[in-house]
C-alpha positions as CSV (number, residue, x, y, z in Angstrom):
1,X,39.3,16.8,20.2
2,X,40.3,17.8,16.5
3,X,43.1,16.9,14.6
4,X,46.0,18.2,13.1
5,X,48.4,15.1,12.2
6,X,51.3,16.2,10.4
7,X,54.7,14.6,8.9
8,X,57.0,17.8,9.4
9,X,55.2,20.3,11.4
10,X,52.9,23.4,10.0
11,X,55.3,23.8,7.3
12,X,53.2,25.8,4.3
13,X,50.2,28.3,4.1
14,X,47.8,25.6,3.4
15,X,48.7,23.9,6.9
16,X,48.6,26.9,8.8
17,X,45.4,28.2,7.4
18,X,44.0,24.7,8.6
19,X,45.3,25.2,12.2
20,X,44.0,28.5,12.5
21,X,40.5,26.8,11.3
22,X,40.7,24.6,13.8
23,X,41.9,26.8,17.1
24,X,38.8,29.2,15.9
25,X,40.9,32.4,16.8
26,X,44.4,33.8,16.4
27,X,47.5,32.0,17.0
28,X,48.2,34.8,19.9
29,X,45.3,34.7,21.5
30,X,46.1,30.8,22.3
31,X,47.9,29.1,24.9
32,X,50.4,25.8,23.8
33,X,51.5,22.9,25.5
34,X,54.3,21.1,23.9
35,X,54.9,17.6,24.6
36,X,58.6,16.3,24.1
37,X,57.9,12.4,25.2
38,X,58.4,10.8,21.9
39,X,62.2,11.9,20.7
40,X,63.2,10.5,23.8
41,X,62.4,6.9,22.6
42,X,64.2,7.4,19.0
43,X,67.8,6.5,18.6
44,X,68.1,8.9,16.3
45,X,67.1,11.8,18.0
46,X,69.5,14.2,21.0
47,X,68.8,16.0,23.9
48,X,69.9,18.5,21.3
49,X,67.0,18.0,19.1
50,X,64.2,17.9,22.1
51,X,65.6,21.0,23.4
52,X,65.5,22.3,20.2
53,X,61.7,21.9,20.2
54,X,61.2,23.0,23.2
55,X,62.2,26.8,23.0
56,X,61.0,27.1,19.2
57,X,64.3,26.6,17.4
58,X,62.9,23.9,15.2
59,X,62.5,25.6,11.6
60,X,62.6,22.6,9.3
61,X,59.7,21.5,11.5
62,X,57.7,24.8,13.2
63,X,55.2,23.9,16.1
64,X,56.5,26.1,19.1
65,X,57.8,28.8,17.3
66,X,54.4,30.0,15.3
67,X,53.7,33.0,18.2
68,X,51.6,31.4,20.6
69,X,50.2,33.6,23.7
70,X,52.0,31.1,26.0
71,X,54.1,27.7,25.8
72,X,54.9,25.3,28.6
73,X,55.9,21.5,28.6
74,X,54.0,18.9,29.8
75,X,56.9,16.0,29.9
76,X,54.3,13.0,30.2
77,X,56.8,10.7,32.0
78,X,56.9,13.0,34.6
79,X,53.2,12.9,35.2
80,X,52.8,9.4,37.1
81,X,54.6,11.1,40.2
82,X,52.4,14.1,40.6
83,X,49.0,15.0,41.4
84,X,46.3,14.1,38.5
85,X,44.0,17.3,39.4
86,X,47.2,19.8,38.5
87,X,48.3,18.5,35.5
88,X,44.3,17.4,33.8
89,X,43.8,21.4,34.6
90,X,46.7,22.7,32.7
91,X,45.7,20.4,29.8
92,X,42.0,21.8,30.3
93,X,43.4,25.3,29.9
94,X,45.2,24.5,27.3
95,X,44.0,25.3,23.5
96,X,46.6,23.4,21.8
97,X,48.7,20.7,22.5
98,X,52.0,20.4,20.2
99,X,53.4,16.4,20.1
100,X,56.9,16.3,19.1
101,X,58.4,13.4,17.0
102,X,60.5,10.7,17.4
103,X,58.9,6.9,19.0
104,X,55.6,6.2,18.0
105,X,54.9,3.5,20.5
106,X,57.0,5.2,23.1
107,X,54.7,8.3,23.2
108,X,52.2,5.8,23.1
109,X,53.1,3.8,25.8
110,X,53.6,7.0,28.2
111,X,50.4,8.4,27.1
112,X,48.5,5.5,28.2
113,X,50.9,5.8,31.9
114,X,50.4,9.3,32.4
115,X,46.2,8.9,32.2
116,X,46.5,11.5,29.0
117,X,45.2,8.6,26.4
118,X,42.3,8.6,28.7
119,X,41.2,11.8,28.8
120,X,41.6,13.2,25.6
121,X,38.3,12.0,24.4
122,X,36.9,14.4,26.6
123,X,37.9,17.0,25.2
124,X,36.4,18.2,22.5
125,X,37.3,22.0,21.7
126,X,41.1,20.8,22.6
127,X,43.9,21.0,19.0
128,X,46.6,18.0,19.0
129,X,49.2,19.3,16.5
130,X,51.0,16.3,15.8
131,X,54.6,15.9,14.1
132,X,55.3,12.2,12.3
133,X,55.2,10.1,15.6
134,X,53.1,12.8,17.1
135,X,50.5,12.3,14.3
136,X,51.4,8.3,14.0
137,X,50.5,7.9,17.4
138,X,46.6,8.3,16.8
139,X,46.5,5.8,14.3
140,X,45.1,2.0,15.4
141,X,48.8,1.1,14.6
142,X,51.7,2.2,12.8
143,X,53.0,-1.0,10.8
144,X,56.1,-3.3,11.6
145,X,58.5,-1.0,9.7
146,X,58.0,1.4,12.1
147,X,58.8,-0.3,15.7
148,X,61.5,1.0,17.7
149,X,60.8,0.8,20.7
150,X,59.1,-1.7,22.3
151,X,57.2,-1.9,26.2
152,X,58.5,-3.4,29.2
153,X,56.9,-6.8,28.6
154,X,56.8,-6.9,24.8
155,X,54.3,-5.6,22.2
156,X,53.5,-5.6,19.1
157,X,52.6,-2.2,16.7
158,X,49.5,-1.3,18.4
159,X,48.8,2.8,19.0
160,X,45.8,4.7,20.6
161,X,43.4,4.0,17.5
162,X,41.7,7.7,18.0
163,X,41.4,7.5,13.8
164,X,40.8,4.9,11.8
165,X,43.8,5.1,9.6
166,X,47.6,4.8,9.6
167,X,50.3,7.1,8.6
168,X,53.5,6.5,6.7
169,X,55.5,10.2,6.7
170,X,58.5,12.0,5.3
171,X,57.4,10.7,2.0
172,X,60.5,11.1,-0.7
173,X,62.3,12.5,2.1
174,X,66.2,13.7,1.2
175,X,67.2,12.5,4.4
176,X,65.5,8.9,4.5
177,X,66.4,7.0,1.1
178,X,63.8,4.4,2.6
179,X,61.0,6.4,2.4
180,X,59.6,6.0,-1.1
181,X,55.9,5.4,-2.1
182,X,57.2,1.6,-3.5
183,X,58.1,0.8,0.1
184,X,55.0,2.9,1.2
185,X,52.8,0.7,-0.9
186,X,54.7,-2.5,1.1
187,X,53.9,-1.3,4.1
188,X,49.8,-0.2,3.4
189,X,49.8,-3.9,2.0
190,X,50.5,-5.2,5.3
191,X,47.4,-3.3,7.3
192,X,44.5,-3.6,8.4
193,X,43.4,-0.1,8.0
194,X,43.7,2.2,4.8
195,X,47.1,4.2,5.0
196,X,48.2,7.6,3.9
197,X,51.9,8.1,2.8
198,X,52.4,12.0,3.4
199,X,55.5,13.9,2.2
200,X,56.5,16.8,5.2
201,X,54.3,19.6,3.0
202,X,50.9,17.5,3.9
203,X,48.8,17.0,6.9
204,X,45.6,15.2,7.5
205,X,42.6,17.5,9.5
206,X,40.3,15.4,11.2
207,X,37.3,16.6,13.2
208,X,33.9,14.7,14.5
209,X,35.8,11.9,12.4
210,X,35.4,14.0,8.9
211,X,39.0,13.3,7.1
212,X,40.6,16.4,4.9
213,X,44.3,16.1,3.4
214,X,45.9,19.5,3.3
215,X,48.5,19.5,1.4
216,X,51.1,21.7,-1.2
217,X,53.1,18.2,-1.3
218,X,52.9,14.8,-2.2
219,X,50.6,12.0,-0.7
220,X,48.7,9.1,-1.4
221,X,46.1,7.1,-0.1
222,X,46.7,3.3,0.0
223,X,44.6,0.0,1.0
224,X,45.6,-3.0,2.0
């Protein structure tokens, strides 16, 4: 599988260029599916705002709206309840899957229910286009600053651990006074894996486990 892990979506040239390395062929000539799961575990975020997602009317953060051949949504807590073979083929068919934001540990949580954490490894030519929990969601774990949400039973800030980093996004962010590279550096301290604080103009491309930071913004990357 290869990697685009953003904080606000392909939001410059420099990100899209990357995407369109990555899908190998034009953005027309692809077929999306975009995954809502996470915004429902945020207290922050509305039915409004996964609607909003969903039919491409996102433009502060564009993931649906970028002209794919086809979109449809594969809603992973609906996926317990049906058939496996139908919904691992649409996911096979797919060339890009598009992860909204909102609850790290909730997407995580329903992507480990729905058998999806499972059988992304396998595929390899398959894009995840994540947006801030989207992208979070890969990393080993996403720091204590970030829980939400938490699992029936309890948990701690463990994610899928696909990379071997963590993300802190929305860097300098107008909207989120909290998210400054001083309380970004407090948070890397805490890890146990390096950390990359990643304003909304910045994404990280990873394939076969090769790292690239495309960016026209501001990041950093910080150790424990």
């Amino acid at each position: 599988m290869k990697l685009l892990l953003t904080s606000g979506g392909v939001k410059n040239p420099s990100i899209h260029n990357a995407l369109l390395n990555l899908l190998g062929k034009p953005i027309a000539e692809c077929n999306a599916l975009c995954i809502p799961t996470a915004s429902y575990g945020h207290p922050m975020v509305s039915p409004v705002m996964a609607w909003q997602f969903i039919s491409g009317q996102e433009t502060e953060t564009p993931m649906v709206e970028l002209g794919w051949k086809s979109v449809g949504i594969l809603e992973l807590t609906a996926l317990p309840s049906i058939d496996k073979e139908r919904w691992v083929s649409w996911v096979r068919e797919a060339d890009v899957l598009l992860v909204n934001g909102g609850d790290p540990l909730y997407l995580a949580y329903w992507m480990r229910q729905s058998g999806l954490a499972a059988l992304l490894p396998s595929l390899r030519e398959l894009v995840w286009v994540g947006l801030s929990a989207g992208s979070m969601v890969m990393a080993p774990c996403i720091g204590q600053e970030f829980v939400g949400w938490t699992p029936p039973g309890g948990g701690d800030d463990e994610t899928l651990g696909l990379v071997d980093f963590a993300m802190f996004p929305h860097l300098g962010h107008e909207m989120l006074p909290d998210n400054t590279l001083a309380n970004a550096e407090k948070w890397a301290a805490k890890l146990t894996v390096p950390g990359y604080a990643m304003d909304d103009d910045t994404a990280i491309k990873v394939v076969d486990g090769d790292v690239e930071v495309i960016s026209e913004g501001q990041w950093k990357l910080l150790t424990p």
